[in-house]
C-alpha positions in Angstrom: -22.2 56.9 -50.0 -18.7 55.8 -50.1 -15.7 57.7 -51.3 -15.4 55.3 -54.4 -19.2 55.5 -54.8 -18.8 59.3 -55.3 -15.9 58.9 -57.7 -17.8 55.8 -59.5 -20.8 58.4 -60.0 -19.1 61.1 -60.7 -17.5 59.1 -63.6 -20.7 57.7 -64.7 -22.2 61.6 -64.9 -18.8 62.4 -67.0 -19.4 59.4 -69.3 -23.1 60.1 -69.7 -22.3 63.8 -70.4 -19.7 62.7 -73.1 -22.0 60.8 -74.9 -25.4 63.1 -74.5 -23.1 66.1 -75.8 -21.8 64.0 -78.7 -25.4 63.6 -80.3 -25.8 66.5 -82.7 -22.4 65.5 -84.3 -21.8 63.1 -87.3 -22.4 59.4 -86.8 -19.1 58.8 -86.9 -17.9 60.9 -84.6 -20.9 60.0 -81.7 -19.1 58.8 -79.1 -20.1 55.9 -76.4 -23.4 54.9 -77.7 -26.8 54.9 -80.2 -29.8 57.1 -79.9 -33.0 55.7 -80.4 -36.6 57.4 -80.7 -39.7 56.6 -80.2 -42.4 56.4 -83.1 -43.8 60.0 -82.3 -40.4 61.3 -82.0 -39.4 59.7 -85.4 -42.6 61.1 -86.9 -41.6 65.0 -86.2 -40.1 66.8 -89.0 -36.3 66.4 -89.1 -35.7 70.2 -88.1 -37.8 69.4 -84.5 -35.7 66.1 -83.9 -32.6 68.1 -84.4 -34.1 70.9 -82.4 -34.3 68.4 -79.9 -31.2 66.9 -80.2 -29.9 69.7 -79.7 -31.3 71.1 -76.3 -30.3 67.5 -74.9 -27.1 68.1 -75.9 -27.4 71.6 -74.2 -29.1 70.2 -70.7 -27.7 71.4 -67.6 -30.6 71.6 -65.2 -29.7 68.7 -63.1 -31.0 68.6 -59.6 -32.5 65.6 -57.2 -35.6 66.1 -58.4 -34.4 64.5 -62.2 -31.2 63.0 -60.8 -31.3 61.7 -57.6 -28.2 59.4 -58.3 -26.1 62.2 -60.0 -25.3 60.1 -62.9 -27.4 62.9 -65.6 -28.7 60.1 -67.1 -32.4 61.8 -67.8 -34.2 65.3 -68.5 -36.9 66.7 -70.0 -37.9 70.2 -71.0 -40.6 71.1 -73.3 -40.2 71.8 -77.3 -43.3 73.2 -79.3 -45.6 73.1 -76.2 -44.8 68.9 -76.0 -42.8 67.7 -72.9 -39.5 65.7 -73.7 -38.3 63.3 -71.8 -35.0 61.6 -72.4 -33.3 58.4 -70.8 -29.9 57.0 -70.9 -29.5 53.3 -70.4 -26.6 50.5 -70.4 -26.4 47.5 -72.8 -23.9 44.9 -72.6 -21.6 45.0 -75.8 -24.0 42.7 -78.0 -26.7 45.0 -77.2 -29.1 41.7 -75.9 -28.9 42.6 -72.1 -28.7 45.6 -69.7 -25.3 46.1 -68.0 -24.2 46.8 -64.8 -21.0 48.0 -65.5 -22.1 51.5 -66.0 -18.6 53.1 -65.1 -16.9 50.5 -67.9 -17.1 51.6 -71.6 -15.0 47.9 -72.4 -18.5 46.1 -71.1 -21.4 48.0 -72.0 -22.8 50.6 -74.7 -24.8 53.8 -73.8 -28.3 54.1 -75.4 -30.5 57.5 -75.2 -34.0 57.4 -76.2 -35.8 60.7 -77.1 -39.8 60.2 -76.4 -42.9 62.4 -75.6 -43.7 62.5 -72.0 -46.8 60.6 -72.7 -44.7 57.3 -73.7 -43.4 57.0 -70.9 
């Protein structure tokens, strides 16, 4: 890995936390990109989604296990004995196709998807 790989990454990771840490805040002030769940995450009782929201927000436990690229764009931990993954991914700016320009908020949009282990 290159010098500007590492500094591309590392970027990517700060972006990605920016946005993951922004989730339990208002709408408005969510920064970088949209969270979306999956039905059975959608079906929990508001006070579990925000549970969860919350201990995404909180996630630290990065390792090359969960991120072998550095870019702390997944985790999972467990939540009322249910194992919770969650994913970051890049859309372009119309939200139609994945970017590539991961590093570039001007070209692509950040979206994190809460799911059960099991939807996958």
């Amino acid at each position: 890995m290159t010098k500007d790989t590492k500094e591309i990454t590392k970027r990517i990771a700060r972006l990605n936390d920016a946005f993951r840490t922004s989730i339990t805040k208002p709408i408005s002030e969510q920064i970088l990109g949209q969270i979306f769940y999956t039905a059975s995450i959608a079906a929990l009782p508001p006070q579990d989604i925000l549970a969860i929201k919350e201990q995404v927000k909180l996630f630290d436990e990065f390792n090359k296990g969960n991120d072998p690229y550095g870019e702390h764009d997944f985790g999972s931990f467990m939540h009322n004995d249910q194992k919770i993954y969650w994913k970051i991914d890049y859309e372009d700016p119309t939200l139609e196709y994945q970017s590539n320009d991961t590093f570039d908020n001007s070209v692509q949009n950040r979206r994190l998807t809460l799911m059960l282990s099991h939807e996958w």
